[in-house]
C-alpha positions as CSV (number, residue, x, y, z in Angstrom):
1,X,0.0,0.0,0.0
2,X,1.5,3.1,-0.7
3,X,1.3,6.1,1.7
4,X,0.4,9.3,0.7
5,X,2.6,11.6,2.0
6,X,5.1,13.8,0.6
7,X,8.7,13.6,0.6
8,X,10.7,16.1,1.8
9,X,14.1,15.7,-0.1
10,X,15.5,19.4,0.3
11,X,18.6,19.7,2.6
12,X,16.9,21.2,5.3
13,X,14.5,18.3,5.9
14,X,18.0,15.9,6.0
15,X,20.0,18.0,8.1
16,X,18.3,21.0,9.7
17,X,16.8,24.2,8.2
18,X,19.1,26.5,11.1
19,X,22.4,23.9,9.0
20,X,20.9,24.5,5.5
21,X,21.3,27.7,5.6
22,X,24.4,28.0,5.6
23,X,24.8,26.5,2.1
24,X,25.7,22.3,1.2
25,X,28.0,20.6,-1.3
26,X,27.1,18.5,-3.8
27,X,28.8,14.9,-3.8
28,X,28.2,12.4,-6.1
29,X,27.8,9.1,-3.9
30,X,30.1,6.9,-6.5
31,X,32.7,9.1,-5.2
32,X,31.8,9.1,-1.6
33,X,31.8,4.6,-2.6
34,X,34.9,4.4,-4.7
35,X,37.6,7.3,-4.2
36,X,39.3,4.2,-2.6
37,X,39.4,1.9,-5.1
38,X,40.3,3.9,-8.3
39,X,43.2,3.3,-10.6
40,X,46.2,3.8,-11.5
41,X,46.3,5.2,-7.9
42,X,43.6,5.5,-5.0
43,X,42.7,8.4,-2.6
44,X,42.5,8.0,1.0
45,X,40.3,9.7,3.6
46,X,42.4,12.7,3.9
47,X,42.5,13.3,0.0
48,X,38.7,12.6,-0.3
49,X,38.1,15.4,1.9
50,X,40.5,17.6,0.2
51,X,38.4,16.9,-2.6
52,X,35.0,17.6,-0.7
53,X,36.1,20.6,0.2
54,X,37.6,21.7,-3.3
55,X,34.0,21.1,-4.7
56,X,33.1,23.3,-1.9
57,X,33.9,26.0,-4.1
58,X,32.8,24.7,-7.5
59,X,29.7,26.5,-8.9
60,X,29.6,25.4,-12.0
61,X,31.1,23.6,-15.0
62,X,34.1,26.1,-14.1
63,X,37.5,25.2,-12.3
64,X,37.6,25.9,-8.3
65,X,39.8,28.7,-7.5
66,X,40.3,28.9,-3.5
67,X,43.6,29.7,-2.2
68,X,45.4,27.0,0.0
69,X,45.2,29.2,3.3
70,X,41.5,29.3,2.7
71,X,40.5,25.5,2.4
72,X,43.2,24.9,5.5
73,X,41.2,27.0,7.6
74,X,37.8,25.2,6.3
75,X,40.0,21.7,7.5
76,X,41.5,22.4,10.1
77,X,45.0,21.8,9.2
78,X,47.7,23.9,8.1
79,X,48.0,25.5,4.5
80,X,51.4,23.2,4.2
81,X,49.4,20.6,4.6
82,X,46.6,21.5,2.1
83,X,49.5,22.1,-0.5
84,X,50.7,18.9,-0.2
85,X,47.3,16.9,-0.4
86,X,47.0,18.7,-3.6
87,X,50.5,17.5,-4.4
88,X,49.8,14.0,-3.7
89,X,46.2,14.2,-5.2
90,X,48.2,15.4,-8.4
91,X,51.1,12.6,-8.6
92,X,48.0,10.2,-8.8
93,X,47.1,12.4,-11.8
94,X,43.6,12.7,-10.2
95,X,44.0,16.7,-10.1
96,X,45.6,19.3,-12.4
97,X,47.0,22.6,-10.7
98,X,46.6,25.6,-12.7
99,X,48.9,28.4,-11.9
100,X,47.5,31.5,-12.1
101,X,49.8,34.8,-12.0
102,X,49.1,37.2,-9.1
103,X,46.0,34.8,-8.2
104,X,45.0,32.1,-6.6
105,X,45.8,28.6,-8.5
106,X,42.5,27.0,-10.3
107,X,42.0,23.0,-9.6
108,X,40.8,20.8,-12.6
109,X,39.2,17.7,-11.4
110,X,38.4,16.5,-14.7
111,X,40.9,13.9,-14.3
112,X,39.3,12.4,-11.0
113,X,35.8,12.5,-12.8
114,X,37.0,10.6,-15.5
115,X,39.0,7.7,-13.5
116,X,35.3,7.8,-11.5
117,X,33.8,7.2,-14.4
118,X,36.2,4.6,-16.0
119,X,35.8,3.2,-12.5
120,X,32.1,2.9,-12.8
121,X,31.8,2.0,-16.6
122,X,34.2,-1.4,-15.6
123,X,32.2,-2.2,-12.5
124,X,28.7,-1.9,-15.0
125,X,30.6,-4.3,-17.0
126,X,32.0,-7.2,-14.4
């Protein structure tokens, strides 16, 4: 039998309308599933939430742009520390760096989103 009420799927009915207001990220949940288990290389937990928080500031189809003393601060960790997740994050060639003169750097995830999807496409397959 099927009930008749409504679903609430807005943020503020999943969290709290006082915590929605202060704005949510978007994450798709095969990344929240399998940021461990892509190839050639794997994120861990730190890395993932590097990533969260990069997407933190992505809008639209355009790069992110925060600076590394701004996403520390978010963390809780220093902005060495936020430079070199991005580092790593980039050795897995999971993240381009974009240097931008006299601004902050922009950060392409297109190469994360494609290994997510490669990652998905091959587990549709097996």
């Amino acid at each position: 039998m099927k009930s008749d009420k409504k679903i609430d799927y807005k943020v503020s009915a999943k969290w709290s309308p006082l915590l929605a207001d202060g704005g949510h990220v978007p994450i798709v949940t095969d990344f929240l599933k399998h940021y461990h288990e892509l190839e050639p290389e794997s994120l861990n937990y730190r890395e993932a939430m590097f990533v969260i928080h990069l997407m933190g500031f992505k809008w639209t189809e355009e790069n992110p742009h925060p600076g590394y003393k701004k996403l520390a601060k978010q963390m809780g960790v220093s902005d060495k520390t936020t430079r070199r997740l991005a580092r790593k994050i980039c050795k897995k060639g999971l993240l381009k760096i974009i240097l931008r003169e006299a601004n902050t750097n922009e950060f392409d995830l297109k190469p994360l989103f494609e290994a997510l999807e490669n990652h998905k496409t091959k587990s549709a397959k097996s």
